[in-house]
N, C-alpha and C positions, 0 to 999 in steps of 0.2 A: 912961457912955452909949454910948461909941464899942465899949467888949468886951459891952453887949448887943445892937448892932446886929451886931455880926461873930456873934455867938451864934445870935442869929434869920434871920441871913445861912444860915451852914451847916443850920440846921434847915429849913428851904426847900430849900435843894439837895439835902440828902437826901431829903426829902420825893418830890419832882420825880425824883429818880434810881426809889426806889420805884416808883412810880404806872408809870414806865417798863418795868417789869419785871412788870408782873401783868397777867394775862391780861384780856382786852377783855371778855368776860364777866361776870369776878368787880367789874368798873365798874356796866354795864349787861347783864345777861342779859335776851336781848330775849325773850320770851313766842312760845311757839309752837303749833299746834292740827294734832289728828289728825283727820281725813275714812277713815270704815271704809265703804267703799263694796260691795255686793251687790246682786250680776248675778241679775235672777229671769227665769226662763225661763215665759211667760204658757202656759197649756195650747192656745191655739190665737187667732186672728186676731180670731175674734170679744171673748172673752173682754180683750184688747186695747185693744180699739176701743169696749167697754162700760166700761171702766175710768175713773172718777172723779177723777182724779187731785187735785183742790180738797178733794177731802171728805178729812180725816185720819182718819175715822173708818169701818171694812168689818168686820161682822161682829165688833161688841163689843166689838174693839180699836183701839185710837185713835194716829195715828202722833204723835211730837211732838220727834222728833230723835235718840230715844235708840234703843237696840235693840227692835227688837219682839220680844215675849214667846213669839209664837207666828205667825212667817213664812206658813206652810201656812194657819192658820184667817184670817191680817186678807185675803191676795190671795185664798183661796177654793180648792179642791180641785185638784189635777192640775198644781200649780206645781211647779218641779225649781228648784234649781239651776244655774248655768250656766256653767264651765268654758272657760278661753282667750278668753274675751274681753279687748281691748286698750282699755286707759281710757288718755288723755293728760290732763294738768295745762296748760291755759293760762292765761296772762293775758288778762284782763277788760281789751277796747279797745272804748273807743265809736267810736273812729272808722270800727271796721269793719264792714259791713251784716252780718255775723253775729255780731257782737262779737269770735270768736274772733281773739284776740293772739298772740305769740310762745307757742312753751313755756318754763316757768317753769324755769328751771338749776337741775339737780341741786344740792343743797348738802346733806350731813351725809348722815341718816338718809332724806332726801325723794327719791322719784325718781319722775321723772315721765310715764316709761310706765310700764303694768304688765298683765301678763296675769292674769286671777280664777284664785283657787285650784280645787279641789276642791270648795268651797265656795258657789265664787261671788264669793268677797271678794278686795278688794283695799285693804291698809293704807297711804294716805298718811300718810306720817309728817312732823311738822318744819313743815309750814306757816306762813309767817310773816303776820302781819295784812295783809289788803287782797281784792280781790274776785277772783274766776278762774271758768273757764269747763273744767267738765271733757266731756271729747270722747269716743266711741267711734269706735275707728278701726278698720273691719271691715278693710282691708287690712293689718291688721297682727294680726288673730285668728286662733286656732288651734282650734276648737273641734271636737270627736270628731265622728265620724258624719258621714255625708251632707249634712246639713242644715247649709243659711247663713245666718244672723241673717238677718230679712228685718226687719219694721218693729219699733220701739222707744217708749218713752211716756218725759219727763224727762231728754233726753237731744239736744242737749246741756244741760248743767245747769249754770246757775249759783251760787257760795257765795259769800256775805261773810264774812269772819272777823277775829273771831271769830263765833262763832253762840249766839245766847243761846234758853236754852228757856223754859217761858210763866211761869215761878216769874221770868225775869230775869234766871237764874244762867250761865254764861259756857259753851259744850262748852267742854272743854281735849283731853287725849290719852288715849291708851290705857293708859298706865302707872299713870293717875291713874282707870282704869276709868271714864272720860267723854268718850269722844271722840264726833266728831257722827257719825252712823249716815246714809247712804244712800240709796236702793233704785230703781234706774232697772230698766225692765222692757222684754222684747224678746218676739217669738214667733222662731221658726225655719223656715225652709220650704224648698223644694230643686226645681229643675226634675225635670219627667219626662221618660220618652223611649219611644215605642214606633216596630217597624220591622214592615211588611207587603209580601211579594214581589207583590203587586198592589195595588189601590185600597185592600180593605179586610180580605184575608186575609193568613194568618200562613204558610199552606202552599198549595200549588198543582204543577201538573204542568204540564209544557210540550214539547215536541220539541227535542231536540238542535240547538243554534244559532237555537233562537227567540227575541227579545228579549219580556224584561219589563218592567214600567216597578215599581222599588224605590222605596220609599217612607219616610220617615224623620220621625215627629213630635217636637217636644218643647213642652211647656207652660210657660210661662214664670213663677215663683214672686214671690212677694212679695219686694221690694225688689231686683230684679235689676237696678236702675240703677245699685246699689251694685258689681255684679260687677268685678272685673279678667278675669276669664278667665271666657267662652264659648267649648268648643271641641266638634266633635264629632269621632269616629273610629269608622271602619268596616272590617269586615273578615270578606271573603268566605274561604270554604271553597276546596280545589283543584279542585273542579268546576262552578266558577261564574268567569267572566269579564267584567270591568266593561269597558262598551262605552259610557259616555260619556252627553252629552245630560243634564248633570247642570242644575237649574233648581232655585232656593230661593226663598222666599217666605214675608211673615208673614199671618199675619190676623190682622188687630185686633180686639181681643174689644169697642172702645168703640162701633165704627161697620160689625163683619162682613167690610171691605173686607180684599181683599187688594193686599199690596203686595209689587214686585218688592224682592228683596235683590241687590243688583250683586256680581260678582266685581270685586275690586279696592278698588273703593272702598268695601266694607263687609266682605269675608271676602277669605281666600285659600282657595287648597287645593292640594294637591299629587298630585291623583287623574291616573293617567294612561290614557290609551283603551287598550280591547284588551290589559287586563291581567289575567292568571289570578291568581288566589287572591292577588287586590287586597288592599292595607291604602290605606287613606289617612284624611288629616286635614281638617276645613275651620275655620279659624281667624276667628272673629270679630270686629272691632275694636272695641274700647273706644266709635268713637263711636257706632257701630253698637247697642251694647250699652246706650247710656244709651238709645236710643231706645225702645226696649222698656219698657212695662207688663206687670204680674200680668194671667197669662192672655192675653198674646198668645200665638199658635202659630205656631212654626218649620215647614215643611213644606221638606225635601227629596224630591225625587225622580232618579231617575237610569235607565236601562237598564240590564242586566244581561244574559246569558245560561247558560242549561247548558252546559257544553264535553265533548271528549272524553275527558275522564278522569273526569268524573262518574261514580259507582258505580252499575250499573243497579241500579231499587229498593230504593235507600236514600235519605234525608235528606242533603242539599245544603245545607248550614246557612251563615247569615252572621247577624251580631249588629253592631249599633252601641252604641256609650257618649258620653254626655254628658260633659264635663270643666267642672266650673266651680269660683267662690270668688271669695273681698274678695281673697283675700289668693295674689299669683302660686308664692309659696313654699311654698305649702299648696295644693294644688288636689286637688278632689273628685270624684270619676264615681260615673255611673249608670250598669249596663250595660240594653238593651235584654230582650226576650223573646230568640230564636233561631227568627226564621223561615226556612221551607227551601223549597226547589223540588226535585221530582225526575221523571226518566222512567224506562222500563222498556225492556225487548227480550224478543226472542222466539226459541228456538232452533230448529230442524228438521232431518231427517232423512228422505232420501229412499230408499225401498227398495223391492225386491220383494215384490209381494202374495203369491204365497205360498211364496215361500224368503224370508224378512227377514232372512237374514244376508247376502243380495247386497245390495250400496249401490249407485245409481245415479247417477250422474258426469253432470254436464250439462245437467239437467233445469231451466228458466229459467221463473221466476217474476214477477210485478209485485204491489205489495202496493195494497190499497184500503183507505179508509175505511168504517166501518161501514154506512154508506147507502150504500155502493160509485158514489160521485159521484164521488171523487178516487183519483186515486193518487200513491205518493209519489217523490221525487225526491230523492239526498243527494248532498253534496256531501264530496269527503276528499281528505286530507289528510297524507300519510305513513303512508297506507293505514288512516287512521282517518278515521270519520267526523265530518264539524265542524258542517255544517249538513243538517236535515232541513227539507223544507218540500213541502206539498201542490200536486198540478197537477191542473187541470178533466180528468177523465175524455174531455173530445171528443178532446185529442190523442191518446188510444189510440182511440176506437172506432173498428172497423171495416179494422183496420189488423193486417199480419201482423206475424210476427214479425222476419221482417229487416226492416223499415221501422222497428215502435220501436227494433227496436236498430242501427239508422243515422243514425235521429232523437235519439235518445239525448235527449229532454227527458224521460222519466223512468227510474228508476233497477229493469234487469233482474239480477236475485237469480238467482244459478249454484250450484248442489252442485257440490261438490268432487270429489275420488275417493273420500272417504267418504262420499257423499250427504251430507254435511251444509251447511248453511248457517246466518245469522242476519239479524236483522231489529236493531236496535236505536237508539234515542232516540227512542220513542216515548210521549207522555203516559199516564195510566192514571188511573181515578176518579174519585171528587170532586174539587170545588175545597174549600180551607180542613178537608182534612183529613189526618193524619199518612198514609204508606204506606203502612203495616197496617191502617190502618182506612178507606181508600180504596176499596177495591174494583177492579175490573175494567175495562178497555176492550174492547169487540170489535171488529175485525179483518177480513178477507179476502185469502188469497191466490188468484193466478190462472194456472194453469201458461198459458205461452203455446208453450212446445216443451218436448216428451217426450224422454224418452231413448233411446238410439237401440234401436229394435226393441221400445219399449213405445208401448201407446195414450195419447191427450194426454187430461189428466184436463180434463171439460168446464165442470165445477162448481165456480164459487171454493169455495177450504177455510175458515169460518171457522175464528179462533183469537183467544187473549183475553190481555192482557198485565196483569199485576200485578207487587205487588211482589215476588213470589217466580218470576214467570214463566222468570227468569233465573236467577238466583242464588238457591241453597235458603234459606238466610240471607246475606241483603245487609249486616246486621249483623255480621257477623263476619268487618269489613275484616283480617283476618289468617290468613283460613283458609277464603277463599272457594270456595263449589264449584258446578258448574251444575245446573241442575234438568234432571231427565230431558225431551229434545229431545220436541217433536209429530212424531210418523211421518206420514207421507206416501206411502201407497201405490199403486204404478204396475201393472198387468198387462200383462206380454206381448202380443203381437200373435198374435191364433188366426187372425182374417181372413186371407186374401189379399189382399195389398198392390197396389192398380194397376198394373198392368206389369209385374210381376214372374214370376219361371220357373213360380210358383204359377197365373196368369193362364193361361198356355198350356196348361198340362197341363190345365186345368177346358174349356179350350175346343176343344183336341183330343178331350177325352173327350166331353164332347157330341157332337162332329161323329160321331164313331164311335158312340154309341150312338145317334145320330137316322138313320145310314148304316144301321144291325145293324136298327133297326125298319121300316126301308123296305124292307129286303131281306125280313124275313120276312114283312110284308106283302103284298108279290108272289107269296113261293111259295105262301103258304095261301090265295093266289087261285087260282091253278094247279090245287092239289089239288081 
């Protein structure tokens, strides 16, 4: 009795050494389920929002956990695929008002972010029994193109597992060609952005140092509460100069109203006054950002100017882009149209009427506007001109020439030793049309002193500025040439000049021939 008790002694201990040495597994293999999840991309907002999600059944196919046979025909035409989107695996917590739990710990084969293939899909693998809550996490998507997930249907999505289909029978995995299938669906949508050098055009003309007021829209997309990043950035050409007075503002597409947007407490920016061929950013905040519905509108606006390096008649170009995204490590732009501002000038040449290879030196000008009410006045700058701006016509009327040019409130135009001179930052044409297809302004000049020993021309000169009025091609910033100057011509002085040695001799000769006719007068009385 005693050498079978030692007998079943040892057999027990070996036993127990055994059981010690095999894998936990090959005891209890616990049962695990795969979730094949596919990202569908709905053709548009409506389509979406008509979507049934109760009914398992769309166009003669019937969903029921497994794969569907034909994707395209059960959601209806114009579905894609959808690429970089980021699914997370949590656990199912009632305690929390959106249920969503911890993420579930990677273990084995199971991981519990993932980004959709090529496909759309995403393979949970390994799942062990019990209920979870799977998330899309737009700040963590990478999705191509422009476009940011905006709303979504089943999502977040609850699974218990196992999941059984209507026959009773268990999904299991993918290896076992049964695992449970799917299909949460999203549209995609993306802010706009357009930019206008005035209220509501895209091109315009203005005077050298005239301010504009720039204008910057953007519409706000489906699901922009979700964004991490709103940004915009803007950036002027080297002939345009931001000069500040920058103001933002939404309007609400629910109630029309606009509201102010604060610096500070809702954007930054880093735009500085009085800056040529400006770049700057204006940064959005997050809280800022949840604030925001589809279809509100961003309105910036700012001033601006043409400066002196602007190209006379050519395009003055600035564009803004939108910067947004879920996700800060991925961000997306929109570039804007490229609207432009630009002015013209005008050349001249002052000569003799009839030698015009003499140039006349000195000859002093004032320019008018076309209804000859104003004249102009500039203002320069290291001999360049920075600002032009109109003055009422009463301060010249009636007033000579040394007086305007002591007054100096508007600006007298001098020929040189070549007779030459110029005019320029002057607007020209249409408003809200390109350079070229602009057309014309017309003009007036007014000599107010001749040159020495010529008559003063009495008749302002019309003349017409365009965009070639200057530059033959304004286009061909590398090879710029001027357009042949407006002549300007002066005649000599035939009269006798008051007081002059000419005066005396006319009034000698008189005297003598009014002497010679008295004298013979007298004799052939005589006779």
């Amino acid at each position: 009795m005693k050498k079978l008790s030692k007998v079943l002694g040892l057999l027990m201990a070996m036993a127990i050494a055994l059981i010690s040495v095999l894998p936990v597994n090959a005891l209890t293999a616990e049962e695990t389920y795969d979730v094949v999840l596919t990202k569908i991309l709905m053709p548009n907002e409506a389509a979406l929002k008509n979507w049934d999600s109760k009914n398992p059944t769309h166009n003669g196919i019937t969903y029921d956990g497994r794969k569907l046979s034909n994707v395209e025909q059960f959601f209806g035409g114009g579905v894609k695929y959808l690429k970089g989107v980021c699914f997370e695996v949590h656990k199912y917590d009632e305690s929390k008002p959106d249920k969503i739990g911890d993420l579930v710990q990677d273990v084995g084969e199971f991981k519990n972010s993932q980004l959709t293939d090529a496909q759309g899909q995403i393979n949970f693998k390994g799942l062990s029994e019990g209920k979870y809550i799977i998330v899309e996490n737009k700040s963590k998507s990478t999705i191509e193109g422009k476009k940011q997930l905006a709303n979504s249907k089943a999502v977040p999505m609850e699974i218990s597992l196992p999941a059984y289909n209507a026959a009773g029978n268990k999904f299991t995995t993918i290896a076992q060609n049964n695992p449970l299938y799917v299909y949460p669906k999203n549209t995609v949508d993306e802010p706009d952005i357009h930019k206008y050098v005035n209220e509501t055009d895209q091109h315009d003309t203005a005077l050298i140092g005239e301010e504009k007021q720039f204008r910057i829209t953007s519409k706000m997309p489906e699901g922009i509460k979700d964004y991490k990043v709103l940004e915009i950035e803007d950036q002027l050409s080297k002939g345009l100069t931001y000069a500040g007075n920058m103001e933002i503002n939404v309007k609400k597409k629910k109630n029309n109203n606009t509201v102010k947007v604060n610096l500070t407490a809702d954007y930054t920016t880093d735009a500085v006054e009085k800056t040529k061929n400006a770049k700057f950013k204006i940064i959005f905040k997050e809280t800022f950002i949840k604030s925001l519905e589809k279809d509100d509108e961003i309105i910036v606006t700012y001033r601006a100017v043409i400066n002196e390096d602007a190209i006379l008649g050519a395009e003055n170009p600035n564009e803004a882009k939108i910067i947004y995204g879920h996700n800060p490590t991925d961000k997306k732009d929109k570039e804007s149209e490229k609207p432009e501002l630009h002015t013209g000038g005008k050349r001249f040449i002052k000569q003799d009427a009839d030698k015009g290879t003499i140039k006349l030196k000195d000859a002093k000008f004032i320019v008018m506007n076309k209804e000859q009410t104003k004249y102009l006045k500039q203002t320069l700058s290291a001999n360049k001109v920075v600002k032009n701006e109109w003055i009422d016509k009463s301060v010249v009327e009636n007033k000579t020439y040394e007086q305007i040019e002591s007054e100096k409130k508007v600006t007298i135009f001098s020929s040189n030793d070549s007779g030459e001179f110029e005019v320029v930052g002057l607007p020209f044409g249409e408003k809200n049309k390109k350079p070229q297809e602009a057309g014309f302004t017309e003009y007036y000049i007014k000599e107010i002193k001749a040159p020495k020993d010529y008559a003063l021309i009495i008749e302002p000169q019309l003349f017409r500025v365009d965009y070639q009025s200057y530059y033959k091609d304004p286009t061909n910033i590398n090879g710029l040439k001027h357009s042949d100057p407006q002549i300007i011509n002066n005649h000599k002085v035939t009269i006798p000049q008051t007081g002059g040695i000419g005066s005396v001799v006319v009034i000698v000769g008189g005297i003598l021939i009014t002497a010679l006719g008295i004298y013979m007068k007298k004799r052939n009385s005589r006779i």
